[in-house]
Structure formats: structure tokens, C-alpha cells
PLY file of the C-alpha trace (Angstrom):
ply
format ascii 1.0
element vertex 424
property float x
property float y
property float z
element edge 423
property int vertex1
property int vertex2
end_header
0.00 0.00 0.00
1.50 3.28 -1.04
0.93 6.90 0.35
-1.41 7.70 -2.63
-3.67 4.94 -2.50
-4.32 5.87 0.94
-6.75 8.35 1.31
-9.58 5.73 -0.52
-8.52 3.01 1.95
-9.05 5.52 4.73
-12.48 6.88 3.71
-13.35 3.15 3.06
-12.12 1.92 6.58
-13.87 4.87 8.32
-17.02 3.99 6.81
-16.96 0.48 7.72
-16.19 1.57 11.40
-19.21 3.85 11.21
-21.46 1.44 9.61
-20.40 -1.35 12.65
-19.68 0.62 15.72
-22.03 -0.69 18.15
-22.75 1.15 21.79
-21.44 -1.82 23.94
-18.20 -1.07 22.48
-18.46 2.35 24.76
-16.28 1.93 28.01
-19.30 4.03 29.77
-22.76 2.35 27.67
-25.29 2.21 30.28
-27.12 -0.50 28.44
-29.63 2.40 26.79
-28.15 4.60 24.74
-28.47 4.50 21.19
-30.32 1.44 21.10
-33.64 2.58 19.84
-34.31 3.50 16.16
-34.35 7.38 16.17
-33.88 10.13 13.71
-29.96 10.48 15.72
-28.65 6.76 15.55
-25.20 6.32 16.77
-24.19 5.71 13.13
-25.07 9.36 12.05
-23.73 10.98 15.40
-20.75 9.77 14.59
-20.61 10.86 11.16
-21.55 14.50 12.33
-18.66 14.48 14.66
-16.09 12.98 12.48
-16.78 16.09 9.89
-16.06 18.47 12.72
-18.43 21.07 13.77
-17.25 24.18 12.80
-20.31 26.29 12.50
-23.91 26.86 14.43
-24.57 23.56 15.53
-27.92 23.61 14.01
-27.16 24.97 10.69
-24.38 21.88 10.72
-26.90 19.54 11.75
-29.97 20.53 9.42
-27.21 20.21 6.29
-26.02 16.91 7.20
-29.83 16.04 7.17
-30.52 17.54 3.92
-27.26 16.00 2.76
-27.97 12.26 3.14
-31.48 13.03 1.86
-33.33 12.89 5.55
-34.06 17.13 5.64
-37.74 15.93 7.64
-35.54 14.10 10.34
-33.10 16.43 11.04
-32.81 16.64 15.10
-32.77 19.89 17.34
-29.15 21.28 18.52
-30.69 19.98 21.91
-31.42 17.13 21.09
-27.93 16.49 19.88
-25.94 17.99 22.75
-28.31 15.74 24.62
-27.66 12.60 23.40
-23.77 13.04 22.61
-23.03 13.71 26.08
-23.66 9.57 26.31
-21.17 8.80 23.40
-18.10 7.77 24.68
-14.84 9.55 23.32
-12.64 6.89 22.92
-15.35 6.13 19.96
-14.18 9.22 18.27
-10.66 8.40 19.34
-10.87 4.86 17.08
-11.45 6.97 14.41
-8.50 8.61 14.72
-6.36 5.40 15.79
-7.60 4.24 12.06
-6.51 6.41 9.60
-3.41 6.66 11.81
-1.99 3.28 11.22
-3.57 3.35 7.62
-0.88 6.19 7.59
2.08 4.54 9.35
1.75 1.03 7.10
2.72 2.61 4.12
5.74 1.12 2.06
6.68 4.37 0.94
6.99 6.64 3.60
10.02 8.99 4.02
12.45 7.88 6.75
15.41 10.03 8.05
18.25 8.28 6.39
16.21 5.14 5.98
17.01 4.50 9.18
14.74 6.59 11.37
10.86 7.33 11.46
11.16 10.98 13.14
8.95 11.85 16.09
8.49 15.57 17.44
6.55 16.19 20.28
5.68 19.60 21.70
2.76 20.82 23.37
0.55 24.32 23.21
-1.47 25.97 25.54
-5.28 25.52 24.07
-7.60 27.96 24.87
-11.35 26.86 25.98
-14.70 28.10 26.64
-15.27 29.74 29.81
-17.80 27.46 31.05
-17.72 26.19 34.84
-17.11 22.52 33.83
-14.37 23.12 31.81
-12.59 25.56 34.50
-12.96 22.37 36.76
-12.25 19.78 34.68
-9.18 21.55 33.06
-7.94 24.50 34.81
-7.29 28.25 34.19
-4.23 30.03 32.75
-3.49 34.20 32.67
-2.42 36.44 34.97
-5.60 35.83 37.33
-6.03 32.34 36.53
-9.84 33.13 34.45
-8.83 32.03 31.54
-10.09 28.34 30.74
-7.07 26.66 29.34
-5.94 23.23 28.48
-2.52 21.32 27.66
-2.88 19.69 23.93
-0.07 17.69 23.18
1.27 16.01 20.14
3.92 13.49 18.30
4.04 14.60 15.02
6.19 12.74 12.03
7.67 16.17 10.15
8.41 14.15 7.08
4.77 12.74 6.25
3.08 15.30 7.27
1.21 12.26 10.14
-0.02 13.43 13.76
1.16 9.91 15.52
-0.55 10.51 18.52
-2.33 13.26 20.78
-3.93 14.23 24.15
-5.71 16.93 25.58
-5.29 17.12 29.22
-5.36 19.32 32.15
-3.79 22.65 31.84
-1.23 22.07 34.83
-0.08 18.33 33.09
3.76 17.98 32.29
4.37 18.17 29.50
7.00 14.99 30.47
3.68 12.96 31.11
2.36 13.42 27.86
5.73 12.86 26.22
5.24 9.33 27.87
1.69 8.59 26.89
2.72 10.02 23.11
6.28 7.42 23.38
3.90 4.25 24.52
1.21 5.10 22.04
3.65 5.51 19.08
5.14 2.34 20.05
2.38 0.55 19.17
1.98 1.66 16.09
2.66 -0.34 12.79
6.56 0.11 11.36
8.59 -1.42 8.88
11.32 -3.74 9.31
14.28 -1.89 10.69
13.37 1.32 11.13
13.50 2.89 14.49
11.75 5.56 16.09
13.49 9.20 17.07
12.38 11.54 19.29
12.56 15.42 19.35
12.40 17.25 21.72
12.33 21.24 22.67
13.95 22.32 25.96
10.77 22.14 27.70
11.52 18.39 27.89
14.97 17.37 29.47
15.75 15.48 32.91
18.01 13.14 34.07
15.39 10.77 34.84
13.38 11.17 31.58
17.14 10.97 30.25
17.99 7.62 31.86
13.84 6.24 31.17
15.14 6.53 27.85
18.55 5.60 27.65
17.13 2.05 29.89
14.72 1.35 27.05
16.85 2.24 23.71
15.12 4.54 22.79
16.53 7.29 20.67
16.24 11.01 21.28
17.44 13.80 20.13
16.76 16.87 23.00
17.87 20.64 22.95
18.96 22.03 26.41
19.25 24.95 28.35
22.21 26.42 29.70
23.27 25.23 33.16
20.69 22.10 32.62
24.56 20.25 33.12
27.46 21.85 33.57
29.41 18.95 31.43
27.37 19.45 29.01
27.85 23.61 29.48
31.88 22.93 29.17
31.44 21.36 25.41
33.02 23.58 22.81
32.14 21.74 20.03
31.43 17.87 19.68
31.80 15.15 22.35
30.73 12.64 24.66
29.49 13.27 28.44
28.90 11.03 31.20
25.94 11.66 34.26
24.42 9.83 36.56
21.03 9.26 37.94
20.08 6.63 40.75
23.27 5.02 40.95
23.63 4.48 37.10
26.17 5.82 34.57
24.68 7.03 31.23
26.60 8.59 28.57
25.33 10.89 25.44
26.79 12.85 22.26
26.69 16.57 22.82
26.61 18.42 19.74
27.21 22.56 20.05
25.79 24.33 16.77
26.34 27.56 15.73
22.95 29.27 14.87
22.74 32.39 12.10
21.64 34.59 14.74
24.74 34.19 16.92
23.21 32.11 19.36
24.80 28.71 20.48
22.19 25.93 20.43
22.71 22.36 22.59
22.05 19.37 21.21
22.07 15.90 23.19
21.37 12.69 21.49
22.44 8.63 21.89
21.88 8.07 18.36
25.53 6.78 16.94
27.87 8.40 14.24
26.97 6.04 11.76
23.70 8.18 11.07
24.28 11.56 12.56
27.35 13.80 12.64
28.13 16.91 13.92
27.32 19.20 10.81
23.75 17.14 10.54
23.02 17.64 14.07
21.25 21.40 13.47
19.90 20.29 10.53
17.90 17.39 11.96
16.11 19.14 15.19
15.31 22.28 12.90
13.00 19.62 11.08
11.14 19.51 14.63
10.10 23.15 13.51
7.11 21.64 11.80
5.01 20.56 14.09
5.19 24.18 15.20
3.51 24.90 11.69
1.28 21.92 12.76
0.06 23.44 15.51
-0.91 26.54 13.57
-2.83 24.49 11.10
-4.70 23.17 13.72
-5.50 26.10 15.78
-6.28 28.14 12.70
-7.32 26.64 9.83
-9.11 23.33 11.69
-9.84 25.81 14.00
-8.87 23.43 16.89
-9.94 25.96 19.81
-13.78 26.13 18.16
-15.19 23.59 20.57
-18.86 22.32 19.94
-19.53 22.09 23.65
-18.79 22.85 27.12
-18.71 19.91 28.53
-15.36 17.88 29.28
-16.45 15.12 27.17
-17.81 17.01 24.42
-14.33 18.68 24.03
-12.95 15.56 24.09
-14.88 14.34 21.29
-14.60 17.69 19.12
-10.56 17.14 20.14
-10.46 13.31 18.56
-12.11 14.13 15.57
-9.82 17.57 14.31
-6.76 15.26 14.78
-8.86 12.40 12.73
-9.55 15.56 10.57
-5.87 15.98 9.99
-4.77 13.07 9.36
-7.42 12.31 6.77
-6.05 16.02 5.14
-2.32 14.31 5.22
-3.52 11.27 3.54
-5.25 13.43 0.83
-2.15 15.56 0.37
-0.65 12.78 -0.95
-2.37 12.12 -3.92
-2.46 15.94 -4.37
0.85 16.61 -4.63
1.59 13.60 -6.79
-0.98 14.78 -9.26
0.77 18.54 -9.14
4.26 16.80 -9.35
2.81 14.54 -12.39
1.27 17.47 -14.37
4.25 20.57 -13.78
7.16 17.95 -14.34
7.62 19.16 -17.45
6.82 22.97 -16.99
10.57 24.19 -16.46
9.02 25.74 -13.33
12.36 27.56 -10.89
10.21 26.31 -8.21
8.64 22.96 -6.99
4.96 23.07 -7.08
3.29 21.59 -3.89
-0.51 21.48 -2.93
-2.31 24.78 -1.49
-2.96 24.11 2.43
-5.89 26.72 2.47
-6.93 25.24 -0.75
-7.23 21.66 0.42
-8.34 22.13 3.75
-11.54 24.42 2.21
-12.27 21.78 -0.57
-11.67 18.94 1.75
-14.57 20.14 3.99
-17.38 20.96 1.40
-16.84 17.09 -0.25
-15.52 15.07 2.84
-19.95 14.63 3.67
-20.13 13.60 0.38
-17.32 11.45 0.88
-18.00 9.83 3.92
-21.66 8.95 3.24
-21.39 7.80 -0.71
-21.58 3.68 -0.11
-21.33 3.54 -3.96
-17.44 2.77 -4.88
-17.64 4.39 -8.06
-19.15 6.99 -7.02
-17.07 7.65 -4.45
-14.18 7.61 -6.72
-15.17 9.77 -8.99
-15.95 12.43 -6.00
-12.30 12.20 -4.94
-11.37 12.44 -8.63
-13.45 15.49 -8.87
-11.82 16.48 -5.77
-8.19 16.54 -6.54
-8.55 18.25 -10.18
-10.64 20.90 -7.82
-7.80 21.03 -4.98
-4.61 20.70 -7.57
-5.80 23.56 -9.86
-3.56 26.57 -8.45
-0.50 24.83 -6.71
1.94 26.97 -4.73
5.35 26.98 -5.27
8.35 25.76 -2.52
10.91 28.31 -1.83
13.33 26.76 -0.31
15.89 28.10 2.17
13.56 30.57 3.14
14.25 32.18 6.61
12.94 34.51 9.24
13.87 36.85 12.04
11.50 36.24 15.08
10.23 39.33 16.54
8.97 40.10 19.63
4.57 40.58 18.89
3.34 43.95 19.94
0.00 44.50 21.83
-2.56 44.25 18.95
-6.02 45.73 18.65
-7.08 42.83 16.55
-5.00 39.75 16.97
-7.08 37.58 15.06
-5.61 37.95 11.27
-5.56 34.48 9.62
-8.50 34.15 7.09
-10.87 31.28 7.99
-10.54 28.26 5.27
-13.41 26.41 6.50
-16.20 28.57 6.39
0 1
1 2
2 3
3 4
4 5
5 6
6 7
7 8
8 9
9 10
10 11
11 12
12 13
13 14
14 15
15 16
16 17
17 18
18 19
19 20
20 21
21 22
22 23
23 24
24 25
25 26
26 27
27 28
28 29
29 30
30 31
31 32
32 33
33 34
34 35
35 36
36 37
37 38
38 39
39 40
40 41
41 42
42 43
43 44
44 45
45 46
46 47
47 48
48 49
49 50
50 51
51 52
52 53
53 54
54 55
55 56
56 57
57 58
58 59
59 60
60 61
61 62
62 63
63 64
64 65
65 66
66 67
67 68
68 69
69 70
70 71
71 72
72 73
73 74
74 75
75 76
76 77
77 78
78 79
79 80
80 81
81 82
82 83
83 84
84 85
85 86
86 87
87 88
88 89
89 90
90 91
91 92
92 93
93 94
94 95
95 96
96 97
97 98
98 99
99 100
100 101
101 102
102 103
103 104
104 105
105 106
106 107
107 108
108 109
109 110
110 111
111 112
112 113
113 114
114 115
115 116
116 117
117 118
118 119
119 120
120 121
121 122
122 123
123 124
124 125
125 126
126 127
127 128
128 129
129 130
130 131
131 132
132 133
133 134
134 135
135 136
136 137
137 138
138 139
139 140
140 141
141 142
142 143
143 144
144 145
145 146
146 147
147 148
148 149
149 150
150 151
151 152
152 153
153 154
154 155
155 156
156 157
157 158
158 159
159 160
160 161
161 162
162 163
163 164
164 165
165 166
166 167
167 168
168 169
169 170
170 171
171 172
172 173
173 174
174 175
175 176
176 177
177 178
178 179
179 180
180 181
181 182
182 183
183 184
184 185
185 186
186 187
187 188
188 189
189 190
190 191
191 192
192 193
193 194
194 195
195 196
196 197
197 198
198 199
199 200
200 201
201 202
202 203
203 204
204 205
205 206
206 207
207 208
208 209
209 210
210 211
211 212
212 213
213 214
214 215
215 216
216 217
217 218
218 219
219 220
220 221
221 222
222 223
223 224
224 225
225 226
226 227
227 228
228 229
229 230
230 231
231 232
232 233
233 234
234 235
235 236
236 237
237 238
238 239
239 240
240 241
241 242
242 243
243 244
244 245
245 246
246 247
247 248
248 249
249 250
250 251
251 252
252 253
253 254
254 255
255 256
256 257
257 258
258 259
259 260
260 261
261 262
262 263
263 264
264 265
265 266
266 267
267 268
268 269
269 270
270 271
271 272
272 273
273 274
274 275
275 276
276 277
277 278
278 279
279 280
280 281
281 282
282 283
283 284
284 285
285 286
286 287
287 288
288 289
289 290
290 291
291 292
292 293
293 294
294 295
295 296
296 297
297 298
298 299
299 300
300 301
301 302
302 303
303 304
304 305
305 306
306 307
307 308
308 309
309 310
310 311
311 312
312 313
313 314
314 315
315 316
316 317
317 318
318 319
319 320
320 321
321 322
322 323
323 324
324 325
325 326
326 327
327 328
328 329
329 330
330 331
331 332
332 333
333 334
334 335
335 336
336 337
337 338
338 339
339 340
340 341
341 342
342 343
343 344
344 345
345 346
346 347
347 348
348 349
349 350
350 351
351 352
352 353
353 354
354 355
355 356
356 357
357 358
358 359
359 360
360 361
361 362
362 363
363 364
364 365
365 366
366 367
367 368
368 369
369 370
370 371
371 372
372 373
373 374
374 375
375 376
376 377
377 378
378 379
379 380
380 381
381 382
382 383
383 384
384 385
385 386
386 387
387 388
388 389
389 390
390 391
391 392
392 393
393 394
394 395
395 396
396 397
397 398
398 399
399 400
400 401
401 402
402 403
403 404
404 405
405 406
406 407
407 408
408 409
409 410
410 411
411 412
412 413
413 414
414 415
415 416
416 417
417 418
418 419
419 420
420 421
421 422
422 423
């Protein structure tokens, strides 16, 4: 299975999941829920969600209705709230858990040196409705602690463009703990034969004892540090080995000290050998963690991550499962975007590699992905994604590469939201 046969598979594989999730398979079923034949079967809950609900709730809900030919048994916003408040989020979460292994079980995927499948992780400060369950369910950041806030965290593979795993927790979590759940999770996920995992990390992330939890299990990182975090590791000038202990055991790691364009120094500590990373690669290989930085914008401003359907714990939950889902099923799409662009400017003489329009596909991707996701007709479901791509792959952008720029510091703005809205 290659990366641009994938998106069918996917759509295919989430509709069979739809079509045979039953309610016992909910951790929390009380035995009643969605067992009786109504106008909002578990089936088409589930297909609402997995669209993401992006605008009124009731204008979402009465075009889903009209869409699958049902407008007479469209359901009240209510009604809906009502009933998904009994739909377990770890539903949503399969979903996701889906179309990421479809992802990950590609033959084709890009590895870092064929060797490595890279894995950033970073987390961002998600802001939430100020609702009283939320405050207590998640906490409160600012400078008076009223601002409902939670911790989202991600692995994200930089090279194909795949969220590995997620979490939304508690806005006083470490981010440490998450980096655990994201390791275990990723773990399990489908890889080919001799290809390893690598972990990025930001400063935010390195202790002796996550260190040495690492180090025990061969697992390979790559971390930046701070200054003083080890004064060994301070004293490098350039390139070498240090030694440090923790609990009584001696662990040893390649310190790399790169020279960054603005004059800064940055620290790099990894246990990954000099077969497959040197010195000069070093600064090269954690600036690829940049991109889940870029992630996160996507996410927060284009899938509009932060534009919760509830305010209710589990309701943000849900809406959280199913704009990762939403991503992923993007990434999968890209795919056969960009090999369409590459296929039909190859000969164009263009200065500049063509690649797929984000805004572009993420605005197409929403008006069809109903269509998609409710045609049982393979045909016709081909030709819709067909349709789709010659749609999405009209006006490609072009890739300017080594393009670079100075962070400054943001000034107080009137109006600080800018970014035009691709999904409405």
C-alpha cells in the first residue's frame, strides 16, 4: 500500500467503522443509549462528529440532514448535545487510531536516512470556553487564573506530514507525562522492518530521569537544552561525549554545540551513533522539529482546533479526537495531491517545486468530505475524490526553499485575530 492509494482506503475503513460501531463497544454504555431507532442513531452521530463542527450547531446539523437526503428528520441542537453527552470519546478516538496506522503502514513513507521514522513532540497551551465545567475539569491560565485553558499535546512525524498521537489534558499536566503517553502510544503503532523511532524534543523536555527512562529502554532522542541544565554538558566547545548519573547508574550521550545564524549557540544531546548523525547534521535534523510548530498553527487556525462544539469535558474531548482524525485524513489526501501537481508541472521548467495549497485543500476537503464519507457507492465515491483533486490541484503553490525569518517580539494588537478562515 502506497501513500497515494491511501486516502480511498481511509475513507473506506472509516465507513466500515461507522457502519459497525455498536454502543457496547463504549467503556461508559449504560445498556440504553443509542439502542432505539431514532432520527440520531449512533451511526449518524458519529458521522456529524467525524466532519467536525465548525459552524452553528444547528445549521451543521440541518445540512447533514438535507445532505444524506433525511431534511424531515433532522434533530434539534438539543437534542444532539443531549444525546452526545452519552457517546463515549474513545469512539471518536478509534477513528483517529484508524486512519493513523492506515498512515504509518505505508511502504513508501520517508524515513530520516532510511534508518529513522522521526517523532516531534511539543505541546501548546489551548484555549477553551469559559464554562464552569471546563474551569474544573481543566484548569485556568493568565495572569488571574480566568482564563479556561488546556494542555494539547502532540507526536508529530515532520516528514509525512502524520499526527502519531495526541492528548488533551489538564492545563497544569507535564508536558514529560504526555511525552510518555505520546512514546507508549507511538510504540504501538505499525513500522517497517528496521526502522526505528526518534524523538525530538524542545527544551521544555529534558531530565536526568526522563534521560535515563530513555537511555534504559533504547530509545533514541534527540533533545535541545538549556544552559546550566549540566554543567558537562555547558563545558562542550564543540562535539563530544558526556557522562551523568542518575540513581546510581552511569549514562553517557553525544553533545553536539551548533552555531545558529543569529549568533546564538544551540545544545544538542542525542544517543543516536555516528553512523547516522554527525556533527554538521546535528542542526539540521532538530530544525525539522520546527514543523510541528507549523502543525500546531494548522490546527489552531485553519481546523480551528480551539472552536469547541460544547462545554462539557467530554464534548471537548470528542470535538478534540475528531480535528486530529480531521488531519490526518487532510495528510492522507495531500498525498495524492501533490503527486498529481508533481505529475502534471514535471515538465513545466518551473524555478520552483509546485506543492498542494494548504488553504486550498483544507476548504475543498470540507465541502466534499460529507459527500465522501456517506457515498456507499465505490464508483461513485471515486469519482468524488477524482473530482476532488482536479478541484484542490488547480492553483498549486510553489516551494521556496531556504527561506528564513527573524522572530520578533509581537506587539499588543487591537485585533489579533488575522488568519483568514478556510473552512467557512
Amino acid at each position: 500500500m502506497n501513500k497515494t492509494t491511501i486516502f480511498n482506503k481511509t475513507i473506506t475503513n472509516k465507513q466500515n467503522y461507522i457502519n459497525n460501531v455498536t454502543p457496547k463497544e463504549m467503556k461508559t454504555h449504560d445498556g440504553k443509549s443509542f439502542t432505539r431507532n431514532r432520527s440520531l442513531t449512533l451511526k449518524r452521530m458519529m458521522s456529524i462528529l467525524l466532519q467536525g463542527i465548525t459552524k452553528a450547531l444547528q445549521l451543521q446539523l440541518d445540512d447533514y440532514y438535507e445532505g444524506i437526503g433525511c431534511k424531515g428528520e433532522t434533530v434539534s441542537k438539543q437534542a444532539f448535545s443531549k444525546a452526545r453527552t452519552n457517546l463515549d470519546p474513545n469512539i471518536v478516538k478509534e477513528s483517529f487510531l484508524i486512519t493513523t496506522r492506515l498512515l504509518s503502514s505505508c511502504d513508501d513513507l520517508d524515513f530520516y536516512k532510511g534508518k529513522y521514522r522521526l517523532c516531534a513532540i511539543d505541546g501548546s497551551a489551548t484555549a477553551l470556553d469559559n464554562a464552569e465545567p471546563l474551569r474544573e475539569h481543566f484548569g485556568c491560565s493568565g495572569r488571574k487564573a480566568t482564563a479556561t485553558t488546556a494542555l494539547t499535546s502532540l507526536c508529530y512525524d515532520p516528514l509525512n506530514n502524520t499526527i502519531l498521537d495526541g492528548g488533551i489534558y489538564p492545563y497544569a499536566t507535564d508536558e514529560r507525562t504526555a511525552a510518555r503517553a505520546h512514546i507508549k502510544a507511538v510504540g504501538e503503532l505499525p513500522l517497517l522492518k528496521g526502522i526505528e523511532n526518534l524523538y525530538i524534543f524542545d527544551r521544555g523536555y529534558p531530565s536526568k530521569e526522563f534521560m535515563s527512562e530513555l537511555l534504559n529502554s533504547d530509545i533514541k532522542f534527540l533533545f535541545r537544552v538549556r544552559k546550566k541544565f549540566n554543567l558537562d554538558i555547558d563545558d562542550v566547545a564543540k562535539k563530544e561525549k558526556v557522562s551523568f548519573s542518575y540513581n546510581g547508574k552511569d549514562y553517557q550521550v553525544r553533545v553536539f554545540k551548533i552555531n545558529l545564524p543569529s549568533g546564538e549557540t544551540e545544545t544538542l544531546v542525542t544517543n543516536v551513533g555516528g553512523k547516522y548523525l554527525k556533527h554538521k547534521e546535528a542542526g539540521e535534523l532538530y530544525f525539522k522539529r520546527w514543523c510541528i510548530e507549523t502543525k500546531f498553527n494548522s490546527l489552531k487556525n485553519k481546523l480551528e482546533l480551539e472552536n469547541m462544539s460544547g462545554r462539557r469535558p467530554i464534548t471537548v474531548y470528542q470535538d478534540f479526537w475528531a480535528k486530529l482524525d480531521i488531519a490526518n485524513t487532510i495528510a492522507a489526501l495531500e498525498f495524492s495531491t501533490n503527486e498529481a501537481i508533481e505529475a502534471q508541472t514535471s515538465d513545466n521548467n518551473n524555478i520552483y517545486r509546485q506543492t498542494t495549497n494548504e488553504n486550498r485543500l483544507i476548504s475543498h476537503f470540507s465541502k466534499r468530505y460529507a459527500d465522501l464519507l456517506c457515498e456507499p457507492d465505490k464508483n461513485k465515491r471515486r469519482a468524488l475524490f477524482d473530482e476532488l483533486v482536479r478541484d484542490i490541484t488547480k492553483y498549486p503553490v510553489e516551494v521556496k526553499p531556504d527561506r528564513a525569518f527573524i522572530r520578533k517580539t509581537p506587539r499588543k494588537m487591537k485585533f489579533h485575530d488575522r488568519l483568514k478562515r478556510v473552512l467557512r
